[in-house]
RODO-2510 file (C-alpha; in nm, 4 decimals, decimal comma):
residues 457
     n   res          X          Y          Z
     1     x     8,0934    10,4673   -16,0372
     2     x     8,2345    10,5494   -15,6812
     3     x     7,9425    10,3412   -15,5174
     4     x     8,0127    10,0459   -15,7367
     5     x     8,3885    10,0691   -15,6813
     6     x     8,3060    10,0289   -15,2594
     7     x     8,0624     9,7596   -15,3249
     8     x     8,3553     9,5273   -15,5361
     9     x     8,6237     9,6791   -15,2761
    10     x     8,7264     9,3614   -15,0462
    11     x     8,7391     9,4575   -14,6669
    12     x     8,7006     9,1262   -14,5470
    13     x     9,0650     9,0431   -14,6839
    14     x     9,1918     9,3637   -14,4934
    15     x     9,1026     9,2344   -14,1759
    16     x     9,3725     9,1335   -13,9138
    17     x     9,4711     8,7831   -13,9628
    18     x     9,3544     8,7445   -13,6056
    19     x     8,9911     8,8565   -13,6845
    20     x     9,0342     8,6544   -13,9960
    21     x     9,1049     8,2970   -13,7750
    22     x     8,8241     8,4031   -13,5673
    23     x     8,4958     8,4125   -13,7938
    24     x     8,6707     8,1353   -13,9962
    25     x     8,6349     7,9568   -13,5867
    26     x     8,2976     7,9833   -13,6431
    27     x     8,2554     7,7506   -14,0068
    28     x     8,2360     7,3812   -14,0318
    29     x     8,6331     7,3545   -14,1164
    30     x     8,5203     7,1839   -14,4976
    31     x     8,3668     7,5261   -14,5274
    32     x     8,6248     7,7391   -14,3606
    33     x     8,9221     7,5119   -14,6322
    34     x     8,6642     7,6784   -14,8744
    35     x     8,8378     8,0242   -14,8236
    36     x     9,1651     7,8891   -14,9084
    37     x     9,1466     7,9505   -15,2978
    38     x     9,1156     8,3038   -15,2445
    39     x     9,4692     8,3589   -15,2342
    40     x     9,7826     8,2657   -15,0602
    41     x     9,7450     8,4654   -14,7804
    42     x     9,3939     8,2785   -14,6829
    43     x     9,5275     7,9470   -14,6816
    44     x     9,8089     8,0860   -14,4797
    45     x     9,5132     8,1823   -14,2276
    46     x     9,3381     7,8910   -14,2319
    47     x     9,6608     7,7151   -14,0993
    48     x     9,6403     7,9741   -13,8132
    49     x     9,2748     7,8704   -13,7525
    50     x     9,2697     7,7362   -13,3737
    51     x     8,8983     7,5628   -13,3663
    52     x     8,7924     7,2994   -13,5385
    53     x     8,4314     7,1501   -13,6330
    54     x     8,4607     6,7939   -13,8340
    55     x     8,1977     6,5535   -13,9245
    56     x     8,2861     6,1981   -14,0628
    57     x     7,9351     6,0125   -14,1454
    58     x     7,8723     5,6648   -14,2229
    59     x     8,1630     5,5004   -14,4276
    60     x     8,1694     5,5166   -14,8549
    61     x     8,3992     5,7112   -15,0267
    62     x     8,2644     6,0412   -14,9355
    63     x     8,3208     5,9935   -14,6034
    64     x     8,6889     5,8426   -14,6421
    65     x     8,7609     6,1672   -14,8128
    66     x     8,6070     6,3333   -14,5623
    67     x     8,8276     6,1338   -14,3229
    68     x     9,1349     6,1610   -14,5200
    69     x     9,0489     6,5473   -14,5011
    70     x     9,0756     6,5355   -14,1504
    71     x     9,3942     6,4360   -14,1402
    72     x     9,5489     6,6630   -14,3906
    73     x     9,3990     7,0122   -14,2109
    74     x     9,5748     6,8596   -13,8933
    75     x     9,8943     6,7776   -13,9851
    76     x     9,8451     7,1465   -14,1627
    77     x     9,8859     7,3204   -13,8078
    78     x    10,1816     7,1212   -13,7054
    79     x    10,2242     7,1433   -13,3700
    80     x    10,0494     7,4704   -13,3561
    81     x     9,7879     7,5530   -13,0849
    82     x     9,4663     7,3978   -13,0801
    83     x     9,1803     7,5899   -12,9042
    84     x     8,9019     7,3708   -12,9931
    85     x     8,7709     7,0425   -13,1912
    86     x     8,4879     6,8793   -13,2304
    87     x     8,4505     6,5750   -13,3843
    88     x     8,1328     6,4444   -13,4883
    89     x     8,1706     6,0687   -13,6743
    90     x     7,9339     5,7798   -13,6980
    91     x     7,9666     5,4249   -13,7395
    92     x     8,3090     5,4848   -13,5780
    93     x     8,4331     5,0911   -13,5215
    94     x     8,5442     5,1912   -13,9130
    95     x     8,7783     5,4815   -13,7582
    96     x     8,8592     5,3625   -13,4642
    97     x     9,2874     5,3887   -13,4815
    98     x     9,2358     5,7679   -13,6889
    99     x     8,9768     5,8478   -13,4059
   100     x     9,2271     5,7942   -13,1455
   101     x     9,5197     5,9722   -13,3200
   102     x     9,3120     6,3076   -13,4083
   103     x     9,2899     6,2825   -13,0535
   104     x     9,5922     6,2234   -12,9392
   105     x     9,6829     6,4878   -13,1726
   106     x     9,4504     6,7483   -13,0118
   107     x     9,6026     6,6644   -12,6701
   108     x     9,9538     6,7173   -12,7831
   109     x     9,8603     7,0082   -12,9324
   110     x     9,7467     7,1560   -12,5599
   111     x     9,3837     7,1658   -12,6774
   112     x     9,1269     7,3325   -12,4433
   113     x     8,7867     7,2544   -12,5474
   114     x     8,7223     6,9055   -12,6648
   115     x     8,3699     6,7988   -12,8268
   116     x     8,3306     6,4507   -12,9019
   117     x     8,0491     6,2944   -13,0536
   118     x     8,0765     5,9228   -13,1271
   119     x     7,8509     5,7054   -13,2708
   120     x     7,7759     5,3265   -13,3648
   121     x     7,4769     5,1279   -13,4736
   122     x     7,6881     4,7822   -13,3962
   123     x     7,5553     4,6475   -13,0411
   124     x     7,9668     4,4688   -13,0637
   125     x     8,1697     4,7910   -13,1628
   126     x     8,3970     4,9344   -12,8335
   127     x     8,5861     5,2234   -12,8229
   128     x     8,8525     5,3606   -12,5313
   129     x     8,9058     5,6697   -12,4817
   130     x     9,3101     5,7145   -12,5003
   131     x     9,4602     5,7816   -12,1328
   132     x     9,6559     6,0810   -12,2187
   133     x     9,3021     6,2629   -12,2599
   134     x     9,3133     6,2033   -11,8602
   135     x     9,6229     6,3352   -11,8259
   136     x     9,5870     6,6361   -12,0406
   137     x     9,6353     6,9623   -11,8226
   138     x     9,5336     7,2230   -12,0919
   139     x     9,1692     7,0542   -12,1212
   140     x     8,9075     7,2670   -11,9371
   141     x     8,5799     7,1823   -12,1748
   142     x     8,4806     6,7941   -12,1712
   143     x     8,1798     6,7013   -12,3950
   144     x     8,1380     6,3291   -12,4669
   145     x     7,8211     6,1988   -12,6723
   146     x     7,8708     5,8338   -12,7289
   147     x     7,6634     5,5343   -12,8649
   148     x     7,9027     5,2378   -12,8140
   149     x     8,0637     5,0448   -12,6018
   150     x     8,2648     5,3023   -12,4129
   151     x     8,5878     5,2308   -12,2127
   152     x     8,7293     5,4513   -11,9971
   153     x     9,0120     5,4014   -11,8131
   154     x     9,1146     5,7146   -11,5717
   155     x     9,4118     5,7121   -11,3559
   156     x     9,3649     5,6731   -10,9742
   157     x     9,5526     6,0186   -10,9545
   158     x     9,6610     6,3338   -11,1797
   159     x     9,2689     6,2704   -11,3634
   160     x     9,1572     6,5494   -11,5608
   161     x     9,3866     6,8075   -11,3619
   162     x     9,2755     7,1515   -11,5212
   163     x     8,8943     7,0104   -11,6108
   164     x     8,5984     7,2822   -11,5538
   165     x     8,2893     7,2081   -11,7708
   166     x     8,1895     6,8436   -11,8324
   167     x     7,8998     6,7564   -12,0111
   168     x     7,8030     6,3637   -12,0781
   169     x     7,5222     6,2324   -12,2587
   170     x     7,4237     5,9080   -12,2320
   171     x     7,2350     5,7101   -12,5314
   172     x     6,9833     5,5125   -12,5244
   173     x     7,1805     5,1733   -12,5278
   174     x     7,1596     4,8640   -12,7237
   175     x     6,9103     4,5644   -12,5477
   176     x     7,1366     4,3508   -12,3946
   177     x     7,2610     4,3776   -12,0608
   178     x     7,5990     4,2977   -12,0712
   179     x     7,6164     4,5944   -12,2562
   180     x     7,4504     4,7970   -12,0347
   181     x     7,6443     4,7006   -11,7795
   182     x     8,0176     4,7549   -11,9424
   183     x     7,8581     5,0544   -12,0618
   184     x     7,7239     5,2216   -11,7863
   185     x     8,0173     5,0901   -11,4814
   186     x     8,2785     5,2319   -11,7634
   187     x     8,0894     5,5934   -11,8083
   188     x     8,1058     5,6522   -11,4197
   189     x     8,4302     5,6736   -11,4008
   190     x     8,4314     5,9586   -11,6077
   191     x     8,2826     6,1455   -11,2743
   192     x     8,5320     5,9888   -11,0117
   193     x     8,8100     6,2037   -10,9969
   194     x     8,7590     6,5966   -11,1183
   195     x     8,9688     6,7660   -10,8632
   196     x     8,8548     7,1304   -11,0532
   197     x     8,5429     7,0484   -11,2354
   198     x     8,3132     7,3153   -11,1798
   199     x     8,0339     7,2634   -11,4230
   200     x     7,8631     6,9117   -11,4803
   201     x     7,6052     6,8065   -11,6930
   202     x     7,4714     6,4470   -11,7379
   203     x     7,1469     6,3819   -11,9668
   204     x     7,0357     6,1373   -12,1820
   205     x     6,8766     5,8248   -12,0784
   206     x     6,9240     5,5054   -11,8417
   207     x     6,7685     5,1979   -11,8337
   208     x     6,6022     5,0283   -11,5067
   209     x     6,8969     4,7198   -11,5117
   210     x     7,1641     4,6373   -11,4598
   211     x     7,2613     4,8995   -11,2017
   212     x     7,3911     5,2927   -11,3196
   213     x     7,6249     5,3935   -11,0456
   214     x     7,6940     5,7700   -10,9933
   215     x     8,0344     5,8005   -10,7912
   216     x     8,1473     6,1990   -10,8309
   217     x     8,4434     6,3684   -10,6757
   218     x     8,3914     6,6743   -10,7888
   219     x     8,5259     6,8970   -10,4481
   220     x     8,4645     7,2444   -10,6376
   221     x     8,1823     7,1470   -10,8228
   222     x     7,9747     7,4724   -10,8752
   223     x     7,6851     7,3890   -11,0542
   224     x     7,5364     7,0318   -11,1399
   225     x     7,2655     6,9562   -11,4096
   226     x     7,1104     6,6119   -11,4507
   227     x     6,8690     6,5253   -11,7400
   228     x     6,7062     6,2146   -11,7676
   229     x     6,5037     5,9797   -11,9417
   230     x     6,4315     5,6568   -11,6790
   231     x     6,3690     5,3904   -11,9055
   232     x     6,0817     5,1538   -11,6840
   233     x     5,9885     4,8016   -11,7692
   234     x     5,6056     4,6856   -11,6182
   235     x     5,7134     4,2860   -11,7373
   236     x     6,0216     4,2776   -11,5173
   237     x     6,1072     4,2281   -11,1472
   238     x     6,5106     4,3016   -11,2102
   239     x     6,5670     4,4351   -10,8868
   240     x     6,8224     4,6668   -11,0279
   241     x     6,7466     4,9906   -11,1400
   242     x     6,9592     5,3818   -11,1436
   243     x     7,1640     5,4021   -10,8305
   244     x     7,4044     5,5721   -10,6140
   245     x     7,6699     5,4978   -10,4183
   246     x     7,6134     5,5189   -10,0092
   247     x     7,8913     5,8074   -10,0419
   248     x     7,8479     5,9167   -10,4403
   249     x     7,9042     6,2563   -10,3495
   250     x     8,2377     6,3659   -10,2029
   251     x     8,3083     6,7290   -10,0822
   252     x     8,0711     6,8882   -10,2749
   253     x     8,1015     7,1676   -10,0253
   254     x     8,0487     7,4699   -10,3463
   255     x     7,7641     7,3592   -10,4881
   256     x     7,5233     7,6687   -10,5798
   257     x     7,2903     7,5558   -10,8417
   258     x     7,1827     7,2201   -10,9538
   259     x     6,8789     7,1354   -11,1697
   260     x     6,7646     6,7835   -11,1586
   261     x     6,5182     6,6061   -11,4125
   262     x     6,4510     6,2562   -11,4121
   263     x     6,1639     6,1844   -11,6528
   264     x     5,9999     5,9011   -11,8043
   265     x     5,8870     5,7922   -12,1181
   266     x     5,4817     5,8908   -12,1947
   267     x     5,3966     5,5667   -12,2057
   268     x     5,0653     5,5560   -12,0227
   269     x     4,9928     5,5564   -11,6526
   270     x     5,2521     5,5674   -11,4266
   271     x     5,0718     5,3524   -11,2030
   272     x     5,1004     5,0489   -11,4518
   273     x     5,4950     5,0321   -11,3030
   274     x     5,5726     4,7929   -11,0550
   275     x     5,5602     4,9388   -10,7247
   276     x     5,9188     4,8303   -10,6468
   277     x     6,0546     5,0345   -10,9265
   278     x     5,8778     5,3702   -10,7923
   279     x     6,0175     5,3228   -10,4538
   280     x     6,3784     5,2244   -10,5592
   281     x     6,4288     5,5400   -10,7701
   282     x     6,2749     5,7998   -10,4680
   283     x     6,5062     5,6086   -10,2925
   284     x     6,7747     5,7391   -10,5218
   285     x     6,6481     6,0734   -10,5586
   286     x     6,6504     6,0665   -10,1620
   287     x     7,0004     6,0218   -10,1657
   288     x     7,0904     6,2634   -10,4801
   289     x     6,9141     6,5539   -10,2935
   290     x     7,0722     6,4607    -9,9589
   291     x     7,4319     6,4913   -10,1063
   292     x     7,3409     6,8734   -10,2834
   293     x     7,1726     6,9823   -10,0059
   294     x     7,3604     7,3032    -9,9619
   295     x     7,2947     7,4509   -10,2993
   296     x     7,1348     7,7925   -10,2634
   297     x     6,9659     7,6994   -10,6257
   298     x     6,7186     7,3994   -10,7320
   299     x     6,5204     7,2939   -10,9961
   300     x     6,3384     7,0113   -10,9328
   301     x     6,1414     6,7394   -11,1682
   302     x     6,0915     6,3896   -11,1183
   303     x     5,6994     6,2740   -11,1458
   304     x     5,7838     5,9251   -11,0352
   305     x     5,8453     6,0642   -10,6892
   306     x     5,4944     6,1829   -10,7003
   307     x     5,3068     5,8813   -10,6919
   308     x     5,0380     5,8222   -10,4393
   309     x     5,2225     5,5180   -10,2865
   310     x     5,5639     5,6575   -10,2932
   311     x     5,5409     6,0321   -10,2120
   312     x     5,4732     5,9646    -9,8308
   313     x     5,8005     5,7135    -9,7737
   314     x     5,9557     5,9797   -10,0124
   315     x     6,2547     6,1703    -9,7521
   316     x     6,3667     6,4782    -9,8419
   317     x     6,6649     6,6319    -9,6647
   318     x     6,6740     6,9875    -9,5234
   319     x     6,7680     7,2314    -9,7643
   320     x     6,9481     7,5224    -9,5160
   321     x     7,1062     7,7717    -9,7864
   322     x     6,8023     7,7550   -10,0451
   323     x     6,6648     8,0795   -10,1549
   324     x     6,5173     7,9961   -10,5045
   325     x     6,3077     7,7042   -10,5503
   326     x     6,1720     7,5567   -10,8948
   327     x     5,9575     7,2852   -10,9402
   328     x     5,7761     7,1128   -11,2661
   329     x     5,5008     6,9628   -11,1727
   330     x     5,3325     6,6456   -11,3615
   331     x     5,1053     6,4051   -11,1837
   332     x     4,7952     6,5177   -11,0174
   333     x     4,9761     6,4227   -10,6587
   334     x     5,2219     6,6808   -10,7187
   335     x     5,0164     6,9060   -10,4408
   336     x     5,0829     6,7056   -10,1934
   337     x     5,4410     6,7495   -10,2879
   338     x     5,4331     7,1221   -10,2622
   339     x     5,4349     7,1923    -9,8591
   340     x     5,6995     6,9085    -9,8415
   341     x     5,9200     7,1096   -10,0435
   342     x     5,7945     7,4340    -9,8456
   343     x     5,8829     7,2510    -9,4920
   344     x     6,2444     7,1396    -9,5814
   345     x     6,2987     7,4681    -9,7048
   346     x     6,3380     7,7362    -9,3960
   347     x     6,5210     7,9828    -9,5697
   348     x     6,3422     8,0242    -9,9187
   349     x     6,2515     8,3354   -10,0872
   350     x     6,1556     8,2699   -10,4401
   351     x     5,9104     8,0237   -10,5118
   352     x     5,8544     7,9180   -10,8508
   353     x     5,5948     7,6394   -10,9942
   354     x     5,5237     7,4778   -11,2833
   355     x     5,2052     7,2967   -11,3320
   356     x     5,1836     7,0461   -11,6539
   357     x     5,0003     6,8101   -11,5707
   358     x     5,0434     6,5028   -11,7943
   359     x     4,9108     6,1557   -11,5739
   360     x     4,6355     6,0826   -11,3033
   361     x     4,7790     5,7722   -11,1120
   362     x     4,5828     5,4671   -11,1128
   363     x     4,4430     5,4418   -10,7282
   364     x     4,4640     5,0650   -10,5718
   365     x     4,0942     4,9753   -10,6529
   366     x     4,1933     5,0842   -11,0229
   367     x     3,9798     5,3841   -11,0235
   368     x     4,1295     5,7532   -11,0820
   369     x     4,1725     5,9579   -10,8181
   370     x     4,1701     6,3054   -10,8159
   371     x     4,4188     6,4279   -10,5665
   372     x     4,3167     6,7299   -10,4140
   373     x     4,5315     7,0247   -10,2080
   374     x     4,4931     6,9486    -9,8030
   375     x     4,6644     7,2132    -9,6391
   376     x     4,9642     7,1312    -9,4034
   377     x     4,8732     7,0939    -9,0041
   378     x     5,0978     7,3855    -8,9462
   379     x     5,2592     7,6695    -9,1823
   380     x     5,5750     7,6610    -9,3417
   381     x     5,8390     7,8780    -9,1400
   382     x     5,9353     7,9936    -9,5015
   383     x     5,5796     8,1146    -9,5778
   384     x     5,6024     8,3354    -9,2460
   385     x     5,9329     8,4785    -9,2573
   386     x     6,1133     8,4674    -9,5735
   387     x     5,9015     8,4012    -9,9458
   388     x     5,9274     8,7188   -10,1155
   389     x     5,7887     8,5981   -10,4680
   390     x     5,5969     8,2784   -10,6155
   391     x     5,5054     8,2388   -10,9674
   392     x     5,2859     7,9547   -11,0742
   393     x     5,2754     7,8731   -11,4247
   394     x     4,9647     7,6678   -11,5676
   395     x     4,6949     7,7869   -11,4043
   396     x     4,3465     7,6365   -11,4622
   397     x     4,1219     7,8220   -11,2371
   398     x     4,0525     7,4619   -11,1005
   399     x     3,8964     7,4800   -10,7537
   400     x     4,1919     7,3513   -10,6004
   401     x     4,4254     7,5854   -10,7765
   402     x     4,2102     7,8518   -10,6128
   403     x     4,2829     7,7013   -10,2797
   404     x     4,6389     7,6563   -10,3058
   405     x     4,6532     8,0394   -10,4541
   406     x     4,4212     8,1186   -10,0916
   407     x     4,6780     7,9572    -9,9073
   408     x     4,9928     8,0981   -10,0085
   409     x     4,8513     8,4698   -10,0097
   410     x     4,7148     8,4353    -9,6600
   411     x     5,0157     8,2654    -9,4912
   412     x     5,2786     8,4255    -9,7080
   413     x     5,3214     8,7524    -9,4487
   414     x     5,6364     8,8721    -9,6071
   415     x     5,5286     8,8123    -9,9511
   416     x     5,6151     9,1150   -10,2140
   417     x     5,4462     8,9925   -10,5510
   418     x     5,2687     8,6693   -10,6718
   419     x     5,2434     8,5934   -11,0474
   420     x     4,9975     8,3902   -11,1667
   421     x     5,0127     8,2355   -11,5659
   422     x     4,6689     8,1203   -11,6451
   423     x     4,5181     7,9413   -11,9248
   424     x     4,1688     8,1038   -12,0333
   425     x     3,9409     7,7668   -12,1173
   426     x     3,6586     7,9657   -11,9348
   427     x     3,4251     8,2130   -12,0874
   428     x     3,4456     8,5901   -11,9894
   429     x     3,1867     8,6524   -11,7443
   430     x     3,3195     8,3173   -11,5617
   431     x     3,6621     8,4194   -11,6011
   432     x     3,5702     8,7696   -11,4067
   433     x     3,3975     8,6361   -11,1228
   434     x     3,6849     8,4411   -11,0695
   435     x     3,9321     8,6932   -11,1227
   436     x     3,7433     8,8856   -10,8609
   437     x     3,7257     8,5663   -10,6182
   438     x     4,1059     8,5369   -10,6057
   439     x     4,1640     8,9507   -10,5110
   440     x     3,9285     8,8925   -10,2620
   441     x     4,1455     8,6597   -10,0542
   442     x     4,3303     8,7536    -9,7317
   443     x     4,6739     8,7870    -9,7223
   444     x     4,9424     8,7894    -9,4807
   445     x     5,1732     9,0601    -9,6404
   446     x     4,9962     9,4486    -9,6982
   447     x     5,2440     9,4939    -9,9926
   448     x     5,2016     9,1918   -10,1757
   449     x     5,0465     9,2664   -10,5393
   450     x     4,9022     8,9711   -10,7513
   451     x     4,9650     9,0052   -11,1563
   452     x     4,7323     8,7441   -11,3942
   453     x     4,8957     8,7036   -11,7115
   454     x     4,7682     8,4696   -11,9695
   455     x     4,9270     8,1797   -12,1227
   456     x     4,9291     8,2018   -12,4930
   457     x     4,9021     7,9188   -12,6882
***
């Protein structure tokens, strides 16, 4: 009887109220207004609940409930604190005047973290964010995911004065370019003026026209993430495409750390694209890495810089403070790629490099090329005083893996411990003659020690 009685006794109930508003922080709020029919005292704590987590869906009646819901656990709180919301609502051009007083509401409510996620399958639906969310000077936590016409309309002063962490996705957007254009010239300014931001992230995808303009003032901007998909078109000769300003980047003086990503869709072979487009966006990338050139930092992946004709007009500033390098790469030029990275790089210690091959460019005569390692005319200052560690990750055993593995170990004189992740297509005895191939190569450092691991599948 005494071991039933503890499993029917209710500790949850005996919790601090505190404690009680926190797990309930953690529930979609329709699940969290669940707990009210306990008893008196749990409604009383969900009107203490701080965070918030709605989702409106497409419009019926459901969703008007769930709507009508919203507004009911909001006026709830009163004017009580409001920690966090996120609002998650689609086909919003049906909510747009309850969208903009929930939050309005969060804002007067000094609301710190603010998660929006707003979407619309109408190419003609527009929505503007309110200006007191620019103005707000609780909000530290930013996140914006919208499909729609987006308006924004920051002040030229007093913008986003106690903002740390952005993070902005961008959807794909509707085909038309006016769109596009309103679209994209009205996200930017979002970035323009973030006198405290310290985190930014920007992902999601951008087309090749009309023009995406980056212009960031971001002065204590501590760590930068960019994640996209580059949308290319092989029927037009727009002469558009993603850009950035001559001076995008203001005083970003405290950058650290900044991974950048621009991808493209696996559509085939890169070289299909029109020339122009490949040079316009390492142009871009040219100037993006120019203007975070201090970080200490970098991840680095952008196969359309790695084309045969671009990757020799392709400039890459020097990178002074850089001690950890990361790079993904995904065209069988990428090599070539490697000791430019190595020579900009003077004061590098870790070396890390992904290998994922996923295109063979398309040579001029239309035949495919395999681009092969050549070895630079003279060695990396890095490689000679500085690279403690290198890991390369998708290794093939391919001849001129071996030679780029030679290379490193012999020229790398300060060089602690290499890691090698293989992929074992070979049989055993070939893999073992191989295996003792590579410890047979010279190297530059006595205390360097070499570790195979295998990648599994």
């Amino acid at each position: 009887m005494g071991c039933c009685k503890t499993c029917m006794e209710d500790r949850i109930s005996g919790l601090p109220d505190e404690l009680l508003c926190h797990i309930l922080s953690f529930l979609y709020t329709k699940e969290a207004a669940k707990t009210s029919i306990l008893s008196h005292r749990w409604k009383n704590v969900l009107a203490s609940v701080s965070s918030f987590d709605f989702c409106v869906q497409s419009p019926n009646m459901v969703s008007d409930r769930c709507a009508g819901f919203v507004d009911r656990v909001l006026a709830l709180g009163g004017s009580s604190y409001i920690h966090r919301l996120r609002l998650e609502c689609a086909n919003i051009e049906d909510y747009f005047s309850r969208i903009d007083a929930w939050i309005c509401t969060a804002i007067s409510r000094k609301v710190v973290e603010l998660d929006l996620c707003l979407l619309s399958y109408s190419c003609q639906s527009s929505f503007e964010l309110p200006r007191s969310l620019f103005m707000c000077d609780t909000l530290e936590v930013l996140r914006l995911r919208v499909k729609s016409n987006l308006i924004t309309k920051p002040p030229t002063s007093n913008c986003f004065p106690s903002l740390k962490f952005m993070h902005v996705t961008l959807y794909r957007p509707f085909y038309d370019s006016t769109l596009y254009r309103t679209f994209y010239d009205s996200t930017r300014n979002l970035f323009s003026c973030c006198p405290v931001l310290e985190d930014l992230i920007i992902d999601g995808f951008v087309h090749h026209k009309p023009a995406f303009l980056f212009n960031v003032f971001a002065p204590k901007l501590k760590r930068l993430e960019i994640n996209l998909y580059v949308i290319l078109d092989r029927k037009s000769n727009h002469p558009n495409g993603w850009n950035l300003e001559d001076k995008f980047w203001k005083n970003a003086e405290s950058l650290s750390k900044a991974k950048i990503a621009l991808r493209v869709p696996p559509t085939g072979y890169p070289g299909d694209i029109y020339l122009w487009q490949l040079l316009h966006y390492a142009d871009q990338l040219s100037k993006l890495l120019a203007g975070i050139n201090k970080v200490t930092y970098l991840s680095f992946s952008a196969p359309i810089s790695e084309g045969p004709d671009v990757i020799h007009r392709y400039r890459l500033p020097k990178f002074h403070n850089l001690n950890h390098l990361k790079l993904h790469f995904q065209t069988c030029c990428a090599w070539k790629s490697l000791t430019k990275w190595l020579d900009v790089s003077p004061k590098l210690e870790h070396l890390v490099f992904k290998k994922n091959i996923q295109w063979c460019w398309k040579h001029a005569e239309g035949y495919l090329v395999a681009h092969k390692w050549r070895p630079p005319e003279s060695v990396p200052v890095c490689l000679l005083s500085s690279i403690k560690t290198i890991c390369i990750q998708g290794f093939y055993w391919r001849p001129y893996e071996m030679e780029v593995a030679k290379y490193l170990l012999k020229h790398g004189e300060v060089l602690t411990k290499v890691t090698i992740f293989y992929t074992n297509d070979l049989g055993v005895a070939e893999e073992m003659r191989l295996r003792q191939e590579l410890s047979k190569f010279p190297r530059g450092s006595k205390t360097c020690q070499v570790e195979l691991l295998e990648l599994k599948s």
